[in-house]
KOLVOMAR-546804 format. One record per residue (C-alpha): residue in three letters; chain; x, y, z. Coordinates in pm, 1 decimal, always signed. Layout:
// residues N
  rest  kette         u         v         w
   ALA      A         X         Y         Z
...
This chain:
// residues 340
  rest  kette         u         v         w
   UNK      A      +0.0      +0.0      +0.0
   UNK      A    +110.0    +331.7    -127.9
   UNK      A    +139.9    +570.2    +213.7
   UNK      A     +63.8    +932.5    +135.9
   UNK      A    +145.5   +1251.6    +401.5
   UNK      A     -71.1   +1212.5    +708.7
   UNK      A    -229.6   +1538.4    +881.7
   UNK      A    -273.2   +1450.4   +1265.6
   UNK      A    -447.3   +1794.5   +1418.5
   UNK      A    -482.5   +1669.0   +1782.6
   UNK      A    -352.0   +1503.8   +2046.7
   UNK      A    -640.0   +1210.8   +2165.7
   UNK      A    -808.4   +1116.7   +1829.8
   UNK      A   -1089.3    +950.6   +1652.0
   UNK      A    -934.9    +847.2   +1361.9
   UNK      A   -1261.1    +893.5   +1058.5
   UNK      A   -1070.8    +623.3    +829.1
   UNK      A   -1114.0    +591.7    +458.1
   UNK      A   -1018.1    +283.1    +339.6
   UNK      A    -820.1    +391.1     +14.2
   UNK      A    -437.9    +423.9     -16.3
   UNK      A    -480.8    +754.7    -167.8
   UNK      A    -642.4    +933.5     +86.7
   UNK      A    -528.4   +1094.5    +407.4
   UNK      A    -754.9   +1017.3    +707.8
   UNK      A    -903.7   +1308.0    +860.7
   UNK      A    -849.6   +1338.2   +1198.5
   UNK      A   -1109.1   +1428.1   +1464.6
   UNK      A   -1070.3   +1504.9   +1872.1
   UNK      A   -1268.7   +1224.0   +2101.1
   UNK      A   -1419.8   +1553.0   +2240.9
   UNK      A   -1538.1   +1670.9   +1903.1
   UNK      A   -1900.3   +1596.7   +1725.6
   UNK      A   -1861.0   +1411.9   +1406.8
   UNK      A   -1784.4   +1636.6   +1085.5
   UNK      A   -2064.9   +1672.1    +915.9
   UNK      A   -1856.5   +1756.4    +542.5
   UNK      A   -1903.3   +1439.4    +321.7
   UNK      A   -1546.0   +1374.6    +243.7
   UNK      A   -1650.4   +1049.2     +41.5
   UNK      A   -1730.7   +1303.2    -238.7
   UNK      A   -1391.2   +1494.9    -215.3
   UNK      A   -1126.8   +1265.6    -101.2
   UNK      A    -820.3   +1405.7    +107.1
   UNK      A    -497.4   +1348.5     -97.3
   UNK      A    -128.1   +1578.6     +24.3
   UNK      A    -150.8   +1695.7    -391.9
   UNK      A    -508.4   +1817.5    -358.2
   UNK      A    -389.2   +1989.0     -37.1
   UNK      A    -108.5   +2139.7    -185.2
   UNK      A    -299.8   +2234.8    -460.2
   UNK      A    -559.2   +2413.8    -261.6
   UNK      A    -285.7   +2592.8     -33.1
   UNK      A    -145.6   +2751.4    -341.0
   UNK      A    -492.5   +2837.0    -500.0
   UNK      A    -542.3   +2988.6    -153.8
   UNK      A    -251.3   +3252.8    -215.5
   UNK      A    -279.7   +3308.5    -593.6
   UNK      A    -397.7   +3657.2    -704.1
   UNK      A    -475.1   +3476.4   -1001.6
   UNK      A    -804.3   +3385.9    -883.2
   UNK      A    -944.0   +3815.7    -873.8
   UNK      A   -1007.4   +4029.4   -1172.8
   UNK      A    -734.5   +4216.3   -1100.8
   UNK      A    -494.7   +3959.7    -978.6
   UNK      A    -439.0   +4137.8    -687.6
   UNK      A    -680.7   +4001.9    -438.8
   UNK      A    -608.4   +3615.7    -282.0
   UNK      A    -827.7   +3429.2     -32.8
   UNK      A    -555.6   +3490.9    +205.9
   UNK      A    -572.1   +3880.1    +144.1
   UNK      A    -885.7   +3886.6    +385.9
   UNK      A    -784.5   +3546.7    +562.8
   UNK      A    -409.7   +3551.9    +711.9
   UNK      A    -252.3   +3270.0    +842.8
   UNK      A    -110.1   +3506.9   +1092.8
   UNK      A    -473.3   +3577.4   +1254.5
   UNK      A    -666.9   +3270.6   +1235.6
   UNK      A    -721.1   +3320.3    +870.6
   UNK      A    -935.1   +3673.3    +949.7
   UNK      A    -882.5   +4008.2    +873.1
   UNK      A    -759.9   +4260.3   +1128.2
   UNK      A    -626.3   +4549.9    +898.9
   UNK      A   -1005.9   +4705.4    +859.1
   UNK      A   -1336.2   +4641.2    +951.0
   UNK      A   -1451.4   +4565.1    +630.5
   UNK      A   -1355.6   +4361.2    +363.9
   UNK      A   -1162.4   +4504.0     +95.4
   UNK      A   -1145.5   +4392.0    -283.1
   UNK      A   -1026.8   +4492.2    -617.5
   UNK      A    -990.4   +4846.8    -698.5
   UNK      A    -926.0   +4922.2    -366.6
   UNK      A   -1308.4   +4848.0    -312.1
   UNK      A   -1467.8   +4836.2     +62.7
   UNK      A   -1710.4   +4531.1    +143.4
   UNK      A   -2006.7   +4511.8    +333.6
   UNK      A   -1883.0   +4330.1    +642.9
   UNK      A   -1586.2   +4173.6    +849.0
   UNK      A   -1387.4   +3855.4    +692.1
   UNK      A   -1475.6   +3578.5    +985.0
   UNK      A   -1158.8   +3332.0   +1071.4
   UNK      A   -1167.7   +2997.3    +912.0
   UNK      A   -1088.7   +2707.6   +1105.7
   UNK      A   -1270.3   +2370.3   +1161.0
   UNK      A   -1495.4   +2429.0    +852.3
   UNK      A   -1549.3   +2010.0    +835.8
   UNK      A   -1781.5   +2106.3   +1104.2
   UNK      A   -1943.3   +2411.9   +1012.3
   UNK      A   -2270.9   +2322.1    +785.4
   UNK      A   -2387.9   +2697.4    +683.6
   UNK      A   -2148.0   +2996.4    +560.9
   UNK      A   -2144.8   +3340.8    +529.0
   UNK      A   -2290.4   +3562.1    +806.4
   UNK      A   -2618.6   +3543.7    +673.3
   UNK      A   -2566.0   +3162.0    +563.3
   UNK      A   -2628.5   +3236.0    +221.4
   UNK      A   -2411.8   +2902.2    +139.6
   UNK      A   -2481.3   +2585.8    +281.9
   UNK      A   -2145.1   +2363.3    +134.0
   UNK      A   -1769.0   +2442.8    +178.9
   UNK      A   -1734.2   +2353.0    -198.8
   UNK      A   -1962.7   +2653.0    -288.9
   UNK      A   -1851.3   +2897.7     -40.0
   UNK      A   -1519.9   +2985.7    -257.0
   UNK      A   -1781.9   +3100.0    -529.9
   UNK      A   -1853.3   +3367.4    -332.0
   UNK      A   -1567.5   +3624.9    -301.7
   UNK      A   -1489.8   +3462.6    -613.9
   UNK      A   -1764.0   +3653.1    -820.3
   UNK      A   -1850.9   +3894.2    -603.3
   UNK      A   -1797.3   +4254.7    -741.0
   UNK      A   -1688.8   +4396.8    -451.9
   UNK      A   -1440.1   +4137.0    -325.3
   UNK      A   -1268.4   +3960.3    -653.0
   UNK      A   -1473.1   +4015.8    -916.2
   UNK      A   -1396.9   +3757.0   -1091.3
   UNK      A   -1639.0   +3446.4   -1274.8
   UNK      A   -1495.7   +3092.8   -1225.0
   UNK      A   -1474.5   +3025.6   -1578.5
   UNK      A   -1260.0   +3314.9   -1629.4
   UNK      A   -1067.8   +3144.4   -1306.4
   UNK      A   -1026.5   +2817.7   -1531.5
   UNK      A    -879.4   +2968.7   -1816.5
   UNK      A    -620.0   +3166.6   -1632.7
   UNK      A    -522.2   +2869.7   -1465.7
   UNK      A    -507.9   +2663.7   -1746.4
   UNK      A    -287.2   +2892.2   -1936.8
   UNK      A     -50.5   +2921.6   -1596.2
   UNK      A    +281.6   +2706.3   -1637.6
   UNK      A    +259.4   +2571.8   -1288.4
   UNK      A    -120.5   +2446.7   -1257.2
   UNK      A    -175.9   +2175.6   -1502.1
   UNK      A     +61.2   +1987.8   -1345.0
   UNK      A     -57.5   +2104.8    -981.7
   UNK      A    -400.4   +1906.0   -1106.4
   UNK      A    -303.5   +1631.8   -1289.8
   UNK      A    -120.7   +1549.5    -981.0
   UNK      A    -435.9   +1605.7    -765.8
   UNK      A    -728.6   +1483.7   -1009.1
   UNK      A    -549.6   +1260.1   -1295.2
   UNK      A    -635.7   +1526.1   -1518.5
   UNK      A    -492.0   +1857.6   -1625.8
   UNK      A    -770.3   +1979.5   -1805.3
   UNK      A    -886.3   +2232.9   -1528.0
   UNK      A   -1273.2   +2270.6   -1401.1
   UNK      A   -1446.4   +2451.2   -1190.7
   UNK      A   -1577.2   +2156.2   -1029.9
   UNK      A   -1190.6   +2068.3    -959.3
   UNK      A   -1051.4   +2415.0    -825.6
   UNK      A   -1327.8   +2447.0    -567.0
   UNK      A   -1266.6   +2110.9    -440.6
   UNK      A    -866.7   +2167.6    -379.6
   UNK      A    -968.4   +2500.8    -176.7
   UNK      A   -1185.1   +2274.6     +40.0
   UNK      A    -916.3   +2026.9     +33.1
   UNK      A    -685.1   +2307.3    +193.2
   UNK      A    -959.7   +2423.7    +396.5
   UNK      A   -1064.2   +2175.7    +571.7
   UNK      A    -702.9   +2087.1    +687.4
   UNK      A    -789.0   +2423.4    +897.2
   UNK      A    -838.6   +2259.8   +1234.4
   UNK      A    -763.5   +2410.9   +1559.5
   UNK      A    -747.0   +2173.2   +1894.2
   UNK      A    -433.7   +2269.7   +2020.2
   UNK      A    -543.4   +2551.2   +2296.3
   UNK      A    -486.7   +2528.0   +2640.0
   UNK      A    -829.7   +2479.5   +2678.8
   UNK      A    -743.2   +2157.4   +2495.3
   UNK      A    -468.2   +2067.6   +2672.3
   UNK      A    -680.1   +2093.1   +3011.0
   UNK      A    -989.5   +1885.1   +2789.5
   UNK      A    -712.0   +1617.9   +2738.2
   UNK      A    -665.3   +1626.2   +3090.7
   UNK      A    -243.4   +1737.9   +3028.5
   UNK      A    -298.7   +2089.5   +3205.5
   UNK      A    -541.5   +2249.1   +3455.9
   UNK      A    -691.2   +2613.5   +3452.7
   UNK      A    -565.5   +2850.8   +3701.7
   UNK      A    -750.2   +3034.3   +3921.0
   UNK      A    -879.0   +3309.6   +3689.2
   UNK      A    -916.6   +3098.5   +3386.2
   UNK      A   -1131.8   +2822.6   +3594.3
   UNK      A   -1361.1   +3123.1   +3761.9
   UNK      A   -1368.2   +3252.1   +3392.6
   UNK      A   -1457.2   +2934.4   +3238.1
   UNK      A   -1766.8   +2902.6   +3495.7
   UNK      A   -1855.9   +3240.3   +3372.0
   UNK      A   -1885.9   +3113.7   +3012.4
   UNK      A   -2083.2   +2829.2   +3100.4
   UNK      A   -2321.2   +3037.5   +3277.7
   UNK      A   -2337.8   +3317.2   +3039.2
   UNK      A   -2207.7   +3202.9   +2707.7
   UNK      A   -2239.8   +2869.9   +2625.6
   UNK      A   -2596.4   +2891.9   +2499.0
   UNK      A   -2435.2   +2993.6   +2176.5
   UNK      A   -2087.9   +2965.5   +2173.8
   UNK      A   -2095.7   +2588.4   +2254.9
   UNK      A   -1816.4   +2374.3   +2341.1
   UNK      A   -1569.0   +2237.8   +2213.7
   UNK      A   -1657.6   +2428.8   +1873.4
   UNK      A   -1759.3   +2746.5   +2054.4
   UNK      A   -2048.4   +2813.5   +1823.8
   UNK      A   -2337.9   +2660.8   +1760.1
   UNK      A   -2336.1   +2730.7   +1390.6
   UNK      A   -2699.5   +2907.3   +1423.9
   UNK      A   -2812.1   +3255.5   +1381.8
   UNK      A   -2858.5   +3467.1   +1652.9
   UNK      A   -2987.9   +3856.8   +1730.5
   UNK      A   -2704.4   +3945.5   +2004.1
   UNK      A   -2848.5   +4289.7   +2071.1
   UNK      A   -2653.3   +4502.2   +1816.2
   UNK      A   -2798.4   +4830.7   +1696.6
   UNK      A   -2834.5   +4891.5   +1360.6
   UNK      A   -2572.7   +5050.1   +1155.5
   UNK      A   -2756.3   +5252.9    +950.2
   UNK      A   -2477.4   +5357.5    +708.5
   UNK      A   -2477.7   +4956.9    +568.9
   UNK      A   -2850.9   +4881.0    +706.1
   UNK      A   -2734.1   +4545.1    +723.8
   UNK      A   -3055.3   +4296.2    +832.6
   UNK      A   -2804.7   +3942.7    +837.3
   UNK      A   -3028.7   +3622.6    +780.6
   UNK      A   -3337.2   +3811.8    +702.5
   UNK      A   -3144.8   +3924.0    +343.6
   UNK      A   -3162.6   +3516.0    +311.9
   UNK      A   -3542.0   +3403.6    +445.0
   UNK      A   -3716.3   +3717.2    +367.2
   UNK      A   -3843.3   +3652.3    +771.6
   UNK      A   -3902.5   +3920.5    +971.5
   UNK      A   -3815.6   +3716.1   +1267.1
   UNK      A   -3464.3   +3674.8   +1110.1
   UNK      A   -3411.1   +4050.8   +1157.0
   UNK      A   -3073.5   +4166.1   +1268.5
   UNK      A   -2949.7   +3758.8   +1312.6
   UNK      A   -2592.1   +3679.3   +1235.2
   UNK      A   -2420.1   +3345.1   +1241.9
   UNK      A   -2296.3   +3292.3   +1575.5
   UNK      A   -1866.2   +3287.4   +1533.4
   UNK      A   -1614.1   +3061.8   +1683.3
   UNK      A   -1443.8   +3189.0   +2010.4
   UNK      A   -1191.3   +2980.4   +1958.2
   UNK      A    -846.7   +3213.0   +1851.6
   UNK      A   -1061.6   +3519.5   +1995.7
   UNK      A    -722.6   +3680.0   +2081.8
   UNK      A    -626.3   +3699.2   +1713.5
   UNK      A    -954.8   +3785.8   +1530.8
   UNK      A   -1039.8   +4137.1   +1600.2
   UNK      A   -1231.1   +4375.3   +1521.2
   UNK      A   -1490.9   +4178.9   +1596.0
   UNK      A   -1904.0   +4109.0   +1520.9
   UNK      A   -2000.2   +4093.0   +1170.6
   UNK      A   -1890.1   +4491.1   +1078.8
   UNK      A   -1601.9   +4465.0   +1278.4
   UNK      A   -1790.7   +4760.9   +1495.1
   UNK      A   -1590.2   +4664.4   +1767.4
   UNK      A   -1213.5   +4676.8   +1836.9
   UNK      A   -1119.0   +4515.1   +2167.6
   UNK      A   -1285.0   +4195.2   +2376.7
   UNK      A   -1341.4   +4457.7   +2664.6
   UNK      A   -1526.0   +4637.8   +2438.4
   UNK      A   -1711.6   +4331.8   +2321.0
   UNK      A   -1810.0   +4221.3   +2715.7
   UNK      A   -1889.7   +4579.4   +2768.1
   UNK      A   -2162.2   +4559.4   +2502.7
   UNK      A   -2306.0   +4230.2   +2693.4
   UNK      A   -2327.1   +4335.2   +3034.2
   UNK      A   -2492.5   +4693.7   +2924.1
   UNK      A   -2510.4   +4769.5   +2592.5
   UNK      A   -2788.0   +4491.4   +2414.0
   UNK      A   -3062.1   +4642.3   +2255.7
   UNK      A   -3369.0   +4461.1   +2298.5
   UNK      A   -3586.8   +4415.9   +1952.0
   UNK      A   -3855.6   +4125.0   +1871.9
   UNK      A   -3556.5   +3906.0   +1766.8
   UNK      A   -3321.5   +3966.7   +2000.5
   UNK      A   -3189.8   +3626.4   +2135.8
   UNK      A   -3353.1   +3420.2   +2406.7
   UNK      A   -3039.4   +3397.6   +2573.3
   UNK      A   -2957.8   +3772.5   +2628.5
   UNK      A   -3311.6   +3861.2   +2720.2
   UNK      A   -3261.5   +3830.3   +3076.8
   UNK      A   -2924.8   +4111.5   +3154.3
   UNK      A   -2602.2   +3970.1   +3229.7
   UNK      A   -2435.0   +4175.4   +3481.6
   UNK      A   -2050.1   +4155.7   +3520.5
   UNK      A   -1806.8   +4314.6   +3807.5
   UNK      A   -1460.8   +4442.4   +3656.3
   UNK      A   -1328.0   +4139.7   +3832.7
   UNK      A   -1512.7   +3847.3   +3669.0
   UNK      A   -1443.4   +4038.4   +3323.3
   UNK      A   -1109.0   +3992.7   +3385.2
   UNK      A   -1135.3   +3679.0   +3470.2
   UNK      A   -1354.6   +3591.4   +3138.1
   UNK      A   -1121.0   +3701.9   +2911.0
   UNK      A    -839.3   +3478.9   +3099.4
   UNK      A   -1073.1   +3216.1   +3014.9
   UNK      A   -1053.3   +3329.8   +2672.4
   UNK      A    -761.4   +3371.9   +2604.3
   UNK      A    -732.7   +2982.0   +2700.1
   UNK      A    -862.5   +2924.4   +2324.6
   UNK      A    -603.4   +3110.0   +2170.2
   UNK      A    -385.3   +2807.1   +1971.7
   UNK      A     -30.9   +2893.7   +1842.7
   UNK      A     +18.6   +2559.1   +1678.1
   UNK      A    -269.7   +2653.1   +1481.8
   UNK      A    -100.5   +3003.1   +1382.9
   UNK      A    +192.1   +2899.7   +1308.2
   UNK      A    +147.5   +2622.6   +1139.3
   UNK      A    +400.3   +2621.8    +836.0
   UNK      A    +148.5   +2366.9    +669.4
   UNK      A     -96.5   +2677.8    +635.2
   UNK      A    +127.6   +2974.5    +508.1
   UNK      A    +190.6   +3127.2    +185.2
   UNK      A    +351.4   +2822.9     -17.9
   UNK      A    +653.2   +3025.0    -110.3
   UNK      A    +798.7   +2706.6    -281.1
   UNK      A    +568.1   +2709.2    -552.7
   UNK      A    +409.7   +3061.1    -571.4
   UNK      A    +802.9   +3218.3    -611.6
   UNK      A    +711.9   +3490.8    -801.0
């Protein structure tokens, strides 16, 4: 049997095996809920990963080429977008709302902050074609790449074919994607039962159980639904999240609920990047939700919070924050193939 590259992401493992010699088995934390991407229908090989990182960092893929995935998703913050508040594009062009970190997308069954994509093979398409972000059309994607010297090869080694589809490319940025697993926190380590909180970080952790688990549910720290978390409207974008999607008034003002995991990295933060700092963020929680017909079940009833057991929350948080993940020289620009 032929053995290819394998990934391991975590420590204690549930190995999800696919019985092929091509394929790399995805690994998965005993603490984690099954994945719920189909990888029978886009099989892990190290090419198709390779060939995703380096689609990942190609400018090719924008009108312009001068926009990447990785212009709004760095490495260096848990693949979001600190520089602005907004997503920028081509032309120097300002989006609508923040870039959200990527990371254990396997598990994530809805995209976008309004979930107007429900599969990590379509959610490329987006930025993609979007006039604001890349402004590009996939077709116009496939012909540039075909013409590149480097990228037939790049998919003849990942597909057995070097005749380039659309089908193909957004399957090798999923490929790359969902190698984007973070379990390597000390909030990990403590799960695994290799560490222990301190004093802070255990009083903080109680405080997130009491106060924010309800949405940000562990070990994910999300519950991948959409929720109204008090926010007033900013009536410069008039931005309604999930309603844009149903047309349901009772999905006014509801966002998809983000990871906490990395929190330390991905700032600004909320879905227009309105806010700067985490104190800022707990400051809007414990006295600044605006009650409307949607607002969340959850934050109906006030949360009050002393200056101490902030403090002590964002110890907690900072718990999350996973260096492997950042660092990870699996995940960064591919500077071997993209020299130029």
């Amino acid at each position: 049997m032929k053995v290819k590259l394998l990934y391991i992401f975590c420590g204690i493992v549930l190995l999800v095996a696919f019985k092929m010699a091509d394929d790399i088995p995805f690994v998965v934390p005993k603490y984690f809920p099954a994945p719920v991407y189909d990888f029978k229908k886009n099989r892990l090989s190290s090419e198709k990963i390779v060939l995703g990182r380096v689609l990942f960092y190609d400018n090719l893929l924008s009108k312009n080429q001068t926009i990447s995935c990785a212009s709004c998703h760095s490495n260096y913050n848990a693949f979001a977008h600190t520089d602005h508040a907004l997503s920028h594009g081509i032309y120097d062009s300002i989006g609508t709302r923040n870039a959200p970190a990527l990371m254990n997308l396997a598990w994530q069954p809805i995209f976008m902050w309004d979930g107007a994509i429900n599969h990590l093979d379509m959610q490329a398409l987006a930025p993609i074609q979007n006039k604001i972000e890349m402004g590009e059309h996939i077709a116009n994607v496939v012909s540039k790449l075909q013409k590149s010297p480097i990228y037939p090869k790049l998919f003849y080694k990942a597909f057995e074919d070097s005749i380039i589809s659309g089908e193909h490319t957004l399957k090798a940025l999923s490929a790359f994607m969902l190698t984007l697993v973070s379990c390597e926190s000390k909030y990990d380590s403590v799960i695994k039962g290799y560490l222990a909180f301190d004093a802070k970080e255990k009083n903080g952790y109680a405080l997130y159980k009491n106060h924010c688990s309800s949405c940000h549910t562990e070990p994910l720290f999300t519950n991948y639904r959409f929720e109204n978390n008090g926010l007033a409207l900013d009536t410069t974008l008039s931005d309604y999240g999930r309603m844009h999607i149903t047309k349901q008034t009772n999905d006014s003002l509801k966002f998809k609920v983000p990871t906490l995991r990395n929190i330390e990295w991905t700032y600004p933060y909320m879905h227009d990047g309105r806010f700067k700092t985490l104190n800022t963020v707990l400051n809007h929680y414990s006295g600044g939700i605006i009650y409307s017909p949607s607002l969340s079940e959850p934050l109906q009833k006030p949360i009050s919070l002393s200056a101490k057991e902030k403090v002590d929350l964002l110890s907690f948080l900072l718990t999350l924050s996973d260096t492997k993940y950042i660092f990870n020289k699996n995940h960064s620009f591919p500077r071997e193939i993209l020299k130029n």
